[in-house]
Every structure is written in C-alpha cells, then in structure tokens.
MDAnalysis code that builds the backbone (N, CA, C; Angstrom):
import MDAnalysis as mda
import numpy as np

u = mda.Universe.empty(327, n_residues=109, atom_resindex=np.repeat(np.arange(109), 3), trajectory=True)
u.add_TopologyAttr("name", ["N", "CA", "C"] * 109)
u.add_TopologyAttr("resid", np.arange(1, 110))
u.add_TopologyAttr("resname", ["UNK", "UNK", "UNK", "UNK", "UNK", "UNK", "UNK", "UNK", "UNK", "UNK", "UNK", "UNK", "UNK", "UNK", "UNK", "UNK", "UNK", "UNK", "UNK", "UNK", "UNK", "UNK", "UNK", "UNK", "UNK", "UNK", "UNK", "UNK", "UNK", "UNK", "UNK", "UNK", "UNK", "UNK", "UNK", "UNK", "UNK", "UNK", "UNK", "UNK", "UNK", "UNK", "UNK", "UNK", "UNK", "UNK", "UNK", "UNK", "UNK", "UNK", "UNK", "UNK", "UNK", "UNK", "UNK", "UNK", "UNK", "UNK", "UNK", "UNK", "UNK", "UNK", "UNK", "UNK", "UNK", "UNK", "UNK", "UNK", "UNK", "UNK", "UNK", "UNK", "UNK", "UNK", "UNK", "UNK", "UNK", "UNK", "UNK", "UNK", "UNK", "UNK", "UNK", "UNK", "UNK", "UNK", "UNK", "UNK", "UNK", "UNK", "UNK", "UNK", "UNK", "UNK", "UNK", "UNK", "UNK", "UNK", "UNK", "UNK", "UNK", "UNK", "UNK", "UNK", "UNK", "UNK", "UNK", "UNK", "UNK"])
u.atoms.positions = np.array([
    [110.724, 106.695, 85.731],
    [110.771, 105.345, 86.272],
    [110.549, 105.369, 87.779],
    [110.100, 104.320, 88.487],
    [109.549, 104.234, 89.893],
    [111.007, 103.989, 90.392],
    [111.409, 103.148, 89.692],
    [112.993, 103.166, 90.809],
    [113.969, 104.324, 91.127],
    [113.507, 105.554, 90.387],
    [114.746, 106.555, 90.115],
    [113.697, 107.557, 90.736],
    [112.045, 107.409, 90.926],
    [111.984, 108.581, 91.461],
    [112.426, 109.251, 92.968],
    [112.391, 110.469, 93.032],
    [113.053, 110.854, 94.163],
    [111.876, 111.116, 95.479],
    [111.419, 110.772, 95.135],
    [110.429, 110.826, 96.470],
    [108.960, 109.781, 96.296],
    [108.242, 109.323, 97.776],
    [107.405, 108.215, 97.454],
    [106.192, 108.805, 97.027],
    [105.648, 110.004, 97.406],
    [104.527, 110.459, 96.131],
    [104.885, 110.353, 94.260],
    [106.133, 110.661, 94.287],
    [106.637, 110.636, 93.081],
    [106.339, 109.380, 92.341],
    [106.633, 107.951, 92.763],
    [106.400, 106.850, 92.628],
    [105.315, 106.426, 92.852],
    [104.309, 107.150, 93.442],
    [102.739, 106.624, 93.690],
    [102.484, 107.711, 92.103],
    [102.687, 108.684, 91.776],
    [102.058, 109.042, 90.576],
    [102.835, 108.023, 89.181],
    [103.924, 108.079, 89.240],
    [104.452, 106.956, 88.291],
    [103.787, 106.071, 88.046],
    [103.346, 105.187, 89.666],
    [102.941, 104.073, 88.845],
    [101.357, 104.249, 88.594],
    [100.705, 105.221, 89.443],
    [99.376, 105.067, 88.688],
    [99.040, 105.715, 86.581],
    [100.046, 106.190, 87.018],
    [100.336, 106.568, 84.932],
    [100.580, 105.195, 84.399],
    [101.558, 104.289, 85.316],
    [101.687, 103.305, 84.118],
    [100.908, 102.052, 84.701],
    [100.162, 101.746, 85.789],
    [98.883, 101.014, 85.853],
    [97.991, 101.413, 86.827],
    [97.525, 101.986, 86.046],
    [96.405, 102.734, 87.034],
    [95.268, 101.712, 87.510],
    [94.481, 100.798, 86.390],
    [93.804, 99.841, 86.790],
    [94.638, 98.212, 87.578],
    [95.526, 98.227, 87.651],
    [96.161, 97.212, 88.311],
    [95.618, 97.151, 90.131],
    [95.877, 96.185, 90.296],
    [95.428, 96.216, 92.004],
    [96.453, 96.691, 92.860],
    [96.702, 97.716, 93.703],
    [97.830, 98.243, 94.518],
    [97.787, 97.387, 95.466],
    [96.347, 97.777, 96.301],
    [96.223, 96.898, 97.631],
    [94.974, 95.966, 97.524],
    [94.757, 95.265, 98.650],
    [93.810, 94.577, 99.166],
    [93.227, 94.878, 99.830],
    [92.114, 94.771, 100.539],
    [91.405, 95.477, 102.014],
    [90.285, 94.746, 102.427],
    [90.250, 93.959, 103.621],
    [89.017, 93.939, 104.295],
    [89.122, 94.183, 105.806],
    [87.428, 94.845, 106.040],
    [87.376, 95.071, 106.855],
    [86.599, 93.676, 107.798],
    [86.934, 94.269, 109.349],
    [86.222, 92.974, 109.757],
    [84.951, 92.676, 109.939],
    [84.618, 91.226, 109.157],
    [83.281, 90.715, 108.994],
    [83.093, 91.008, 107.419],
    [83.743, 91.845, 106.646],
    [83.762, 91.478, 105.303],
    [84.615, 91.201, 104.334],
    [84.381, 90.779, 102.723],
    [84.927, 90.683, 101.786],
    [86.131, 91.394, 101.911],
    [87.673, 90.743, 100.975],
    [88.477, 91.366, 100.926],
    [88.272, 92.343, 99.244],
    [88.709, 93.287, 99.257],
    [88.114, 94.336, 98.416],
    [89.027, 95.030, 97.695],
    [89.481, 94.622, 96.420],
    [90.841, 95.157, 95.284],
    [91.016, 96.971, 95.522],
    [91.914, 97.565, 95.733],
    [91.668, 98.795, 94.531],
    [92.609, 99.294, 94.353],
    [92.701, 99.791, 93.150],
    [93.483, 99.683, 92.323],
    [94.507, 100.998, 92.557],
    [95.435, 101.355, 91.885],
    [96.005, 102.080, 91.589],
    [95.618, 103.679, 91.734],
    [94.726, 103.831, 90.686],
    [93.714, 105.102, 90.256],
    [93.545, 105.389, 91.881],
    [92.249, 104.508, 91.797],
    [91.713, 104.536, 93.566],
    [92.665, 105.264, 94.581],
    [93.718, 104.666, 94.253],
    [94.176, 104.585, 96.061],
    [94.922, 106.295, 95.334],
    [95.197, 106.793, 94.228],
    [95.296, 108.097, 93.943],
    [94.248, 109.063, 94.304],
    [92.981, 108.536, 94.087],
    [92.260, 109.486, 94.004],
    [91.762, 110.173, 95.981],
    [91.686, 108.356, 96.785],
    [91.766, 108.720, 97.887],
    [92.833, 109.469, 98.282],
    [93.815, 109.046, 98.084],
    [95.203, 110.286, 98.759],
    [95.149, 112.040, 98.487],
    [94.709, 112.088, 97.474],
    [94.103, 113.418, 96.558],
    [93.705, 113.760, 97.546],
    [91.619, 113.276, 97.720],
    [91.128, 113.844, 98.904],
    [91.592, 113.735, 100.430],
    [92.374, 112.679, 100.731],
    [93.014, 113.313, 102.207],
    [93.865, 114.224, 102.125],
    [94.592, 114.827, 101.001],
    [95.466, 115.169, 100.916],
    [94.639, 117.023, 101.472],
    [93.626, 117.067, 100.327],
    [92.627, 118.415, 100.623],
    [92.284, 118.362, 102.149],
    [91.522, 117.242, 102.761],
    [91.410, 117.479, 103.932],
    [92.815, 118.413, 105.218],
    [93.811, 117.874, 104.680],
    [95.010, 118.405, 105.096],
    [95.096, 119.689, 105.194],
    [94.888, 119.765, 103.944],
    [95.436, 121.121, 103.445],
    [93.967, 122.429, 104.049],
    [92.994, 121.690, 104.137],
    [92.012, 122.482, 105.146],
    [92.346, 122.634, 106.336],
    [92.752, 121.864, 106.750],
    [93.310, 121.999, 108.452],
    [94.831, 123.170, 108.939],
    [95.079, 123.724, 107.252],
    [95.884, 124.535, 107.433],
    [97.593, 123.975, 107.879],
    [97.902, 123.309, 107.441],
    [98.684, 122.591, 107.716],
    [100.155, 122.333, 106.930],
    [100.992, 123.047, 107.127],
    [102.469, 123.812, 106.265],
    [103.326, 122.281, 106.382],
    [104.298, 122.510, 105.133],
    [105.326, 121.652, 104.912],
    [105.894, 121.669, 106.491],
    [106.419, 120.349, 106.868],
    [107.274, 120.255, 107.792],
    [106.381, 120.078, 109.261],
    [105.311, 120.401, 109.531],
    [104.150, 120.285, 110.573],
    [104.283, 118.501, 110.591],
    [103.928, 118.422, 112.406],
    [104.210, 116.928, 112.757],
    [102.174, 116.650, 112.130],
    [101.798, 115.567, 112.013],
    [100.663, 115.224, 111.816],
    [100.904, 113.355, 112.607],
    [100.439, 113.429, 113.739],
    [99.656, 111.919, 113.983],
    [98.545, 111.483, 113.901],
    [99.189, 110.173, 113.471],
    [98.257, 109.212, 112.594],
    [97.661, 107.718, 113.903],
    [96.794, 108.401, 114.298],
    [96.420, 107.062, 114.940],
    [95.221, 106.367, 114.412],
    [95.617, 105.210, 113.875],
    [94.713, 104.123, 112.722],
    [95.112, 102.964, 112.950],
    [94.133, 102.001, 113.019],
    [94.624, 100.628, 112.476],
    [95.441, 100.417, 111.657],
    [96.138, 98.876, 111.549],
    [97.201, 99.289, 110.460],
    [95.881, 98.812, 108.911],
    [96.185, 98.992, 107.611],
    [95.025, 99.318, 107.097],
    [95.150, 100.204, 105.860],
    [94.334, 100.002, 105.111],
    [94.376, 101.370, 104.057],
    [94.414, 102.695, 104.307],
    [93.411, 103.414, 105.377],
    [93.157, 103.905, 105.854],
    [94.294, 104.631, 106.381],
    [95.251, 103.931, 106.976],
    [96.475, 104.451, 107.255],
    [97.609, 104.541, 106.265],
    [97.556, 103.835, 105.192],
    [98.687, 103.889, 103.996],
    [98.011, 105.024, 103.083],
    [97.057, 105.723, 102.771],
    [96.215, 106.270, 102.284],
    [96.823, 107.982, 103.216],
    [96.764, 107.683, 104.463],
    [96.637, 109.361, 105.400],
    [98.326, 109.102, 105.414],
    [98.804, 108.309, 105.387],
    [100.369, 108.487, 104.837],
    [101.136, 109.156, 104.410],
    [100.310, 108.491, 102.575],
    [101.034, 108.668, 101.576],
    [100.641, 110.376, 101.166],
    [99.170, 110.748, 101.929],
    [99.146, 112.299, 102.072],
    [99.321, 113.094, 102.297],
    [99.653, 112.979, 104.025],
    [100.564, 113.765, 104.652],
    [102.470, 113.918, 103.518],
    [102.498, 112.909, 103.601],
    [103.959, 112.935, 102.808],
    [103.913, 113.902, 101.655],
    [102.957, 113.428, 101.125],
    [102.851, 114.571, 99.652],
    [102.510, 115.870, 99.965],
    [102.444, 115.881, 100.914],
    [101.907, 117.927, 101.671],
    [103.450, 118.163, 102.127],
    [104.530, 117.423, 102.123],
    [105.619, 117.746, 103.383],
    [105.310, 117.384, 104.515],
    [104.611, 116.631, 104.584],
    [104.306, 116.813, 106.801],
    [105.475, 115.702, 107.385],
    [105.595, 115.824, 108.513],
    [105.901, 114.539, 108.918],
    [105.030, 113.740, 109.460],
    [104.966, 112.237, 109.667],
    [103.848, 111.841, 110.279],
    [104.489, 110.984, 111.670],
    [103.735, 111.168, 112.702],
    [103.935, 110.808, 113.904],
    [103.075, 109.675, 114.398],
    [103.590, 108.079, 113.905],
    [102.769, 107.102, 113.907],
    [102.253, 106.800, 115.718],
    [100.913, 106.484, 115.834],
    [100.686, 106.263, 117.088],
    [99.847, 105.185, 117.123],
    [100.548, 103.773, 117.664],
    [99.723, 102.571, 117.307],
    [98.768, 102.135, 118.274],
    [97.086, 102.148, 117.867],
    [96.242, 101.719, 118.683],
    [96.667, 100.701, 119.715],
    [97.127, 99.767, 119.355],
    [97.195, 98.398, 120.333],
    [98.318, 98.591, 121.427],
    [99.091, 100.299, 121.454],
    [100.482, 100.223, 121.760],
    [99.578, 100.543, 123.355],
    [100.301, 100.768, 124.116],
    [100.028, 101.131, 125.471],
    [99.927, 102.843, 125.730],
    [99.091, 103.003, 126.339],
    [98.716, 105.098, 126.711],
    [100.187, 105.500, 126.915],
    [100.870, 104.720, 127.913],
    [102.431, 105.312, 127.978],
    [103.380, 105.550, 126.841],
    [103.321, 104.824, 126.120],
    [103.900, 104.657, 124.722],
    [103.512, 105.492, 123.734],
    [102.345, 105.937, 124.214],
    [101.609, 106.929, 122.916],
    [101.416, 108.185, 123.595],
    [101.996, 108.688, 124.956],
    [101.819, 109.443, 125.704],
    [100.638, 110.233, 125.988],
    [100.138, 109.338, 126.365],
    [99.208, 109.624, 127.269],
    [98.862, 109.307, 128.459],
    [98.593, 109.730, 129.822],
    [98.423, 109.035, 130.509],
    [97.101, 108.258, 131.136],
    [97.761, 107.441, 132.270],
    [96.736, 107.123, 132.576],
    [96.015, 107.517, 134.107],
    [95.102, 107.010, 134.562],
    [94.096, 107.518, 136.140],
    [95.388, 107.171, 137.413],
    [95.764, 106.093, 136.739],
    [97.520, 105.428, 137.484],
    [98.741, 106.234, 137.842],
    [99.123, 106.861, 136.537],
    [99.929, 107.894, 136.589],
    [99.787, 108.657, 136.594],
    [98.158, 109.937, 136.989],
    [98.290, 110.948, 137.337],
    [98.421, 110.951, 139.075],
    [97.923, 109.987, 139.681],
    [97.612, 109.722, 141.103],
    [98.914, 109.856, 141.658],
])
C-alpha cells in the first residue's frame, strides 16, 4: 500500500503497479500545450535520471544540487536522486547568487 510504504521511491513504484496509465502530473512548457504523463512515464524518466546518476559515480549519502525550474524536470531529478540515497541540495533559479552562494562582481570587490 502507498500509505504504509516506507520510503517515497517505494510509493512511486506502488503506485505505478497499481496505475500506471493514470495521469501523475501535468506539464507545460512556456508557449506550449499542457501535456499529461502518466504514471509509467514519469517511472520510466526517473529510471533514466536515475542511470545518469549513477554514471556520475555518485554513492548513497553524496549531496547532489538541483538547480531547475520548479517543473517536472525537477520532481523527476528528485525523485532520482532519492532513489540512489543522495541527498538533494535544492537551489532556486529566481533565488538571489547570495542565497545560492555564489557570489557576485559586488562582493568580491
């Protein structure tokens, strides 16, 4: 059952066993159509980010930031990192260079 599993990959495979064709999310990008996909889908993408990960050599417990729109794209490199063990270290585009540490021409001067 999704409510009892113990972890959120656990519950992303649950429910794509018990609706895989159902719609998870929504998605558009800007200037187009909003665009279903389903269950399966959003498994099969996490799968392959998940490999990309795991190419980059990348052990349980390793920080991984995620700087993305908010977006599939980012619920997708998420729910992958999570299923590898990583932690993920959200870094929000719109936030400010200070906030996301980085600096700026300002604060190196």
């Amino acid at each position: 059952m999704i409510e009892t599993a113990p972890t959120i990959p656990m519950a992303l495979a649950e429910r794509v066993r018990m609706t895989p064709g159902a719609v998870a999310y929504r998605d558009a990008t800007i200037g187009s159509a909003w665009r279903d996909i389903s269950w399966s889908e959003l498994a099969q993408r996490v799968t392959r980010r998940r490999a990309a990960l795991a190419m980059a050599k990348l052990k349980p417990g390793d920080r991984v930031a995620i700087f993305l729109s908010n977006g599939i794209e980012w619920v997708i490199t998420d729910l992958a990192a999570m299923a590898q063990g990583l932690v993920t270290v959200p870094l929000y585009v719109r936030d400010s260079a200070l906030r996301n540490g980085r600096s700026t021409p300002m604060e190196r001067a």
